[in-house]
Structure formats: structure tokens, C-alpha cells
C-alpha angles and dihedrals in degrees: 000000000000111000122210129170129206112241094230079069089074143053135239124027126338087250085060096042091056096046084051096049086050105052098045094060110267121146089204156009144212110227115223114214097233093055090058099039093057091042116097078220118120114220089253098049098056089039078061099044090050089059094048094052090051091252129136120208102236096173159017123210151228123009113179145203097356110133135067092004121128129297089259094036087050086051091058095046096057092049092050083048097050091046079052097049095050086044080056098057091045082053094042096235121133102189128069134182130236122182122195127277115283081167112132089222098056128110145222105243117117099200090054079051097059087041101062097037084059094054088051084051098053091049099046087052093069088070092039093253123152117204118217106196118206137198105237104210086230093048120149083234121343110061107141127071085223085068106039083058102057083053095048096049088044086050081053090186125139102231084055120103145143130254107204117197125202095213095045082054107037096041088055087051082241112171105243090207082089093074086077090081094060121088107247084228088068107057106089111176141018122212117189128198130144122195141179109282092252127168100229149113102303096223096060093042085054098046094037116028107032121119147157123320110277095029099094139035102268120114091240091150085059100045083056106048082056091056097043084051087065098055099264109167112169128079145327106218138180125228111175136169113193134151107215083045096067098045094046116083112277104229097057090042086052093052097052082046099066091035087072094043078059101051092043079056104060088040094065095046103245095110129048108198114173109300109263104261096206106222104242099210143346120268095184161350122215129205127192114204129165089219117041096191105072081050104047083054089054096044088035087056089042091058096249112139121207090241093171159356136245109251094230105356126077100245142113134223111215112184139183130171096329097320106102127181133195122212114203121193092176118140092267095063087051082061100046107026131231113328142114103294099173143352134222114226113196096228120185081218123033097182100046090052088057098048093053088047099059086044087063096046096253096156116242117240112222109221124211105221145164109238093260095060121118105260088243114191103217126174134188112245111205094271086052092249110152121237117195122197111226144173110201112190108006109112094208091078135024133279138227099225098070098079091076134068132194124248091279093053081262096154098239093276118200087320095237132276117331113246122263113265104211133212092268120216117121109309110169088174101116095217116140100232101111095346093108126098106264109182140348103280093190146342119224118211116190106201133219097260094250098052096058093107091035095054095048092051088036091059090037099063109017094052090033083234118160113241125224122209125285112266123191121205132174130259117190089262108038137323125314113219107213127177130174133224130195160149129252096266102035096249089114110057124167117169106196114206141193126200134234098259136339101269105038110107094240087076098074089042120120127177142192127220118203121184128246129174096215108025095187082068099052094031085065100032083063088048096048090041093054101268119138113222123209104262113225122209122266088237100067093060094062099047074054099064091038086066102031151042123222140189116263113291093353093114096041093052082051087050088056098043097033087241108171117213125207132167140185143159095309106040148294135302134205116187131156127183137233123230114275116266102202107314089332133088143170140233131209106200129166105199116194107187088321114132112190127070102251098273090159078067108043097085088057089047094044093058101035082057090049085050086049095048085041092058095035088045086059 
């Protein structure tokens, strides 16, 4: 289906609104009004920059205040319309919107309604304008679409159509079955936007807080299946009012809009991208750092061993158990710091997760590489993370791997014997039987404020990973947004994170979990071995036995470790963190059934890690 995007949805001037739409793959847009009267641009001149841009003009909007008003007021009305729709055929455009009456002076009466809309209609017919009248969900008196259409169908005039608008119905709780009694000719036009399930002013909810299908928590998939089922055959359009929208660069929010567009697509059945093909583990997480060394004592106390080199890079594979990192020291690192530059997801199928991912606009990294290097499919997620496509161990296709050799030119091998993975329980022993990392638990990824939303649909769609419900938690100076992202079997975890606020410096913080089966073990082998732990508060300890009962000793051991402790339904979790090396970090965790990621515990470790900084800051 044809695509088209309202230009309110973007930020910036219309000129760079236009160029946005267009490069990201719409075949048309809506022009705002704003967005026309503030361009230098004459009607004719962006008519003509649309067409050059590939873009049609499906729409003109708004049109305010017509209906139901006084006979003077009316007057004034027809003579505005007529000054827009000559302004239209200058722009090219043949729909126009028109949204019900907020006006103080209108009435409830529905036939004085319909009257008035069929003599707009007749007038905009001169100029071969169709009007497409839409409930606002705030309207004086028609709010519902049930009820703009009972005043379309009594104007009965051909240039008189409805707009529906997914946000206007669902946000009203509005059944959408409803759409069936509506001739699929006279809709004229589809608006999409999702939003949060808030309890507010609906007003507000709908000027600050809406975005792209499958970013909130609306059934837009299911409003327009109703509407397809009626015949409907012009646009699916965005008109989104956001906040955080209109302050983020245009090109890369125009790109995640018609992403969704995309995916919504493909839910209702009427586009068929390559199938997801959902990653199956991690293979591996990469760091870039200017200055290895910092790095290689964290990962040395942590038990990790430099197993190989890279054959023509400067980096380092580090591996222990199953969890491998890499450790690049290339130019760019000497640019951005230390912090966590690209990820490896083990994919059954390498080829087929790139081509989806260029279906869904995910944009292709080119790779520098010698001609023995592994043909690695890599991909930018939002927050420009690099996520790498590999099939270790299967002999069909190649292997990563084999791009590094050990200190003697040994291609990496089967890379020795995988480390034990316990019983789990609370140990405290310090043994080493189990007490050794044995695989990546999770991966934490804190987002550019603006790409919150993005990266959850992005890793949604594109991964094919199923995503948990938003959490907040609170960080010393505001909320943290975090949102989860996984695989059926929990091998592939991704906690997406926001700041709080643009320029606080945990924004920029990312972290790596790494499973243990007895985290007091490890907890003290890092320690012994050099390794500075996180240290917790007092205080939380003794909010933990007040919830709590432990075994003898056993929270006393975690005081003097800053071992954190969590439980739900399915079990308990243990995890401690390292100090922060540059923006990036590590966790111990030792989870037993439990299924979350400690949130109960991230406002203690957020602001452990602001009093660290703090100390090391002075």
C-alpha cells in the first residue's frame, strides 16, 4: 500500500521534512499548515519540490471550526475555505481535512451539521477538492467516528467524505467494528498513530505522547484490518504529535516511521518482508577502547583469558565458558572512548536476518576486510550499536572465528573445554568448581534519549525479539526507562535503557552481564584477583533483612561483596557490578529460576555508581 506521513510528525523546516519523507521511502505527505505558512516556499515551489522528491501531496490539514456555528460565523468560514482551497490547487493537493467543531458557539444539531458540511463540499468541488471530516476525540459535539459518519451519509454529497483516525477511536476506547458500516469509497483518508495507555486529558495524551504504530500500547493493526475489510484503497498515513519527535533529527525519525508502516504492513497481512529470523545466542560483545589495558585487568580479574588475535585488526578475542569478548584498539576508539561499539547474534540463518533487515530499513554496514575475513552481515541498530550475524560452529558457513589466530598464527580451534555451570543456591565458598563465568546473561543498552521508542520497535521487528513491558525507575536525579528484549528461551537478552536526561552522563552507560552459578565466588575471585567491585550502601542491607530471611552469614557475605539480592515468582537473583571502565561496566549475576533483571535494585546501583563517579570525579 501507498505510504504517506504528515509533516507535524517531523522536525525542522518543511524543506527538510520533505527531503526526510523521501528518503526514507514515503510515496506521500500531508502537508500541516503550519509547516507551509512559515516556508519561504511559494505553493507552487514545494508542489514542485514534492514532485521532485517523488512525493505526492495526499493531504491538507487542518481545517477548523466549520460546522454547526452560527449563520455569520458560517459566512466566514466559507469564505476562509474557499482562500485554502485555491491555495490547494496552487499546492496540488485534492483532500483536505476538516476536524469537528471545538468552537464555543456551535451546536449540537446534527442536521445544521450536514448542512453546512454540503455546502463546503460544494464549494470545495469547484476546485475539485474532496473534504474528508474527522471526530476529534475532543470535539464540542462530534467525537466519535460513529457519529461523523451519521453526518457524512445525511450531507449525501460526493466530495464528502470521513477521515478516521486510529488515535481519536482507540483513545476513546471506540469499537473499530464499526468501520464495517462505512463504504469503503468514503473513507477518504487513514491516519495512524499509536500512543502509551495513559489516564490523562485527552488532549494533552493526544499533542504530547502519541508515536508509530507498534510503539504504544493501541490495537492499530486491528483498527486497520477493519478498515482494509471495507475497501479502503488510499493511504496509510502517520500523524503524530510527540515531543520528543519534533526535537530529534528528521532523517533518522522518518526512517523508524516508515519502519512501522512496514511492520503494520506485514501484521495485517498486506506485505510480506523476509520472514524474522530471532538470533539464538550471543557470540559475542565488542568493546573499543583507546587503552586495552584498563580493560584486559578488569576482564583478567573477572577470569577471562586473551585466547586470540585478530589476523589484520587490532583486536583481541577474550573468552571464558561461552561468553567471548572482543577488545578493539582501532582509530575510531581513539575518537569515542571505551564503551560497547557492536554485538554478535548467533542467527540459524545469517543471510535471511540481513535481508529482513534491510527490508525494514535497518541500514547495511560496509566492513573493511582482508579477503580471508569471515563475509560477516552486520547491520546499525538506532543507537548505532553493531550487530553482526554469525554461525559459530556450524561448518556449512563460515565462522567468525576464523578470523583470529592464537599467539603462535593457530586459527582459534575448538577453543578448549567450556567452563562448569554449577547448581546454583548461595555458595560463599570461594571454590572454583562452578564458580567461573559460563556464558553472556544479558547485554544493557542505554539509549540516546530520542531513540527509546525506536530501539524497542527496531529490535522488535527487525530481530524478531519479543518486548516486556516499560519499566521506570529512579535514578538520584530523575526516572530511568528500561525495556527488555528477548528470545523464547532467554539466550538472547537486551535491556534497553533512557537517562535521565540528555545531558546526564548515564545516558551514555552501557553494561555487560555475564552468568555465574555462585556469584559470592566469583564475587571474591575478582576481588582477590584486583578487581573493584561497586560498593552498595549500608542502608540497603538493612531494608534487606527487613524483607527478607537468609541463611546464616549469607547477607552479611553480600554486605561485604555488594552483592545485590531480588526475587519473584520463578525464583532469586544475586548480581554485583564491577567499576566502570570509560561508559562501559560489568555484572556479575547468578540467576536461579528468576526471570527480570533486578529492577528492585537499579535505583541503589544508579546511585552507588553517581557517588563513585562523584569520589573518583574529586
Amino acid at each position: 500500500m501507498r505510504t504517506s506521513i504528515a509533516t507535524v510528525s517531523l522536525s525542522g523546516s518543511l524543506t527538510e521534512k520533505l527531503t526526510a519523507a523521501s528518503r526514507a521511502g514515503f510515496d506521500g505527505v500531508e502537508i500541516f499548515e503550519n509547516d507551509l505558512l512559515a516556508s519561504p516556499l511559494t505553493p507552487e515551489e514545494i508542489r514542485a519540490r514534492c514532485a521532485d522528491l517523488g512525493l505526492s501531496i495526499d493531504l491538507y490539514q487542518p481545517m477548523r471550526d466549520i460546522e454547526a456555528v452560527p449563520v455569520e460565523e458560517f459566512a466566514r468560514n466559507l469564505r476562509r475555505a474557499r482562500h485554502k482551497f485555491e491555495l490547494m490547487r496552487r499546492l496540488g493537493a485534492d483532500t483536505v481535512l476538516v476536524c469537528s467543531s471545538v468552537h464555543p458557539l456551535a451546536v449540537d444539531d446534527d442536521a445544521l451539521a450536514a448542512d453546512h458540511l454540503r455546502q463546503l463540499a460544494d464549494s470545495a468541488e469547484e476546485f475539485g477538492i474532496r473534504v474528508a471530516y474527522e471526530a476529534l476525540a475532543w470535539g464540542r459535539h462530534v467525537n466519535t467516528y460513529g457519529h461523523a459518519w451519521r453526518i457524512v451519509e445525511a450531507a449525501d454529497h460526493p466530495a464528502l467524505g470521513t477521515c478516521l483516525d486510529s488515535f481519536h477511536i482507540l483513545s476513546r476506547g471506540s469499537d473499530p467494528k464499526g468501520v464495517a458500516d462505512i463504504p469503503g469509497e468514503k473513507i477518504f483518508y487513514l491516519q495512524l498513530a499509536d500512543a502509551p495507555l495513559l489516564a490523562m486529558d485527552v488532549l494533552q495524551w493526544s499533542r504530547h505522547y502519541r508515536c508509530f504504530p507498534g510503539q504504544g500500547g493501541f490495537d492499530v493493526a486491528g483498527l486497520v484490518r477493519n478498515v482494509l475489510d471495507t475497501g479502503y484503497d488510499g493511504p496509510l498515513s502517520l500523524e503524530v504529535f510527540n515531543d520528543v519527535f519534533r526535537q530529534a533529527e528528521a532523517g533518522p525519525t522518518a526512517v523508524d516511521a516508515h519502519r512501522s508502516l512496514l511492520v503494520l504492513q506485514e501484521t495485517v497481512g498486506v506485505a510480506t518482508p523476509p520472514a524474522p529470523v530471532v538470533p539464538t545466542g550471543v557470540a559475542f560483545a565488542e568493546l573499543v577502547t583507546p587503552d586495552a589495558e584498563p580493560v584486559a585487568a578488569v576482564l583478567g580479574a573477572l577470569g577471562f583469558a586473551r585466547t586470540a588475535r585478530h589476523r589484520t585488526k587490532p583486536v583481541d578475542l577474550w573468552r571464558q565458558g561461552e561468553a567471548r569478548i572482543l577488545v578493539n584498539t582501532s582509530g575510531a576508539a581513539r575518537r569515542t572512548g571505551t564503551g560497547l561499539a557492536a554485538i554478535g547474534l548467533e542467527s540459524p540463518d545469517p543471510a535471511g536476518a540481513a535481508r529482513r533487515a534491510e527490508a525494514l530499513l535497518a541500514p547495511v554496514l560496509p566492513r573493511r576486510r582482508a579477503a580471508e575475513d569471515a563475509p560477516l552481515d552486520a547491520v546499525a541498530a538506532p543507537d548505532g550499536t553493531e550487530l553482526f550475524f554469525c554461525a559459530t560452529d556450524r561448518p556449512e558457513l563460515p565462522d567468525w572465528r576464523d578470523d583470529f589466530a592464537d599467539d603462535t598464527g593457530v586459527s582459534h580451534g575448538t577453543e578448549g573445554t567450556r567452563g562448569s555451570h554449577g547448581t546454583g543456591g548461595f555458595h560463599g565458598t570461594g571454590g572454583s568448581h562452578g564458580t567461573g563465568v559460563h556464558r553472556i546473561d544479558h547485554l544493557a543498552l542505554t539509549q540516546p534519549w530520542h531513540h527509546f521508542d525506536e530501539a524497542a520497535l527496531f529490535h522488535r521487528s527487525v530481530l524478531g525479539l519479543h518486548a516486556q513491558e516499560s519499566v521506570d525507575v529512579a535514578d538520584p536525579y530523575g526516572l530511568m526507562r528500561s525495556r527488555a528484549v528477548t528470545n523464547a528461551d532467554g539466550s538472547v537478552r537486551i535491556a534497553l535503557g533512557v537517562g535521565a536526561a540528555p545531558t546526564d552522563d548515564t545516558v551514555h552507560a552501557q553494561h555487560i552481564a555475564l552468568a555465574t552459578s555462585d556469584v559470592v565466588a566469583a564475587a571474591r575471585r575478582f576481588r582477590e584477583a584486583g578487581g573493584r567491585l561497586l560498593p552498595i550502601p549500608a542502608n540497603y542491607y538493612d531494608d534487606l533483612a527487613a524483607r527478607h530471611e537468609f541463611a546464616d552469614g549469607e547477607l552479611e557475605t553480600y554486605r561485604d561483596l555488594g552483592i545485590l539480592y531480588d526475587r519473584d515468582a520463578h525464583g532469586e537473583f544475586r548480581h554485583c557490578y564491577t567499576m566502570t571502565v570509560g561508559r562501559v561496566f560489568f555484572e556479575l549475576v547468578q540467576r536461579d529460576g528468576y526471570r527480570g533483571y533486578g529492577a528492585q535494585n537499579a535505583p541503589v546501583r544508579l546511585a552507588a555508581q553517581h557517588t563513585a563517579r562523584a569520589v573518583i570525579g574529586g
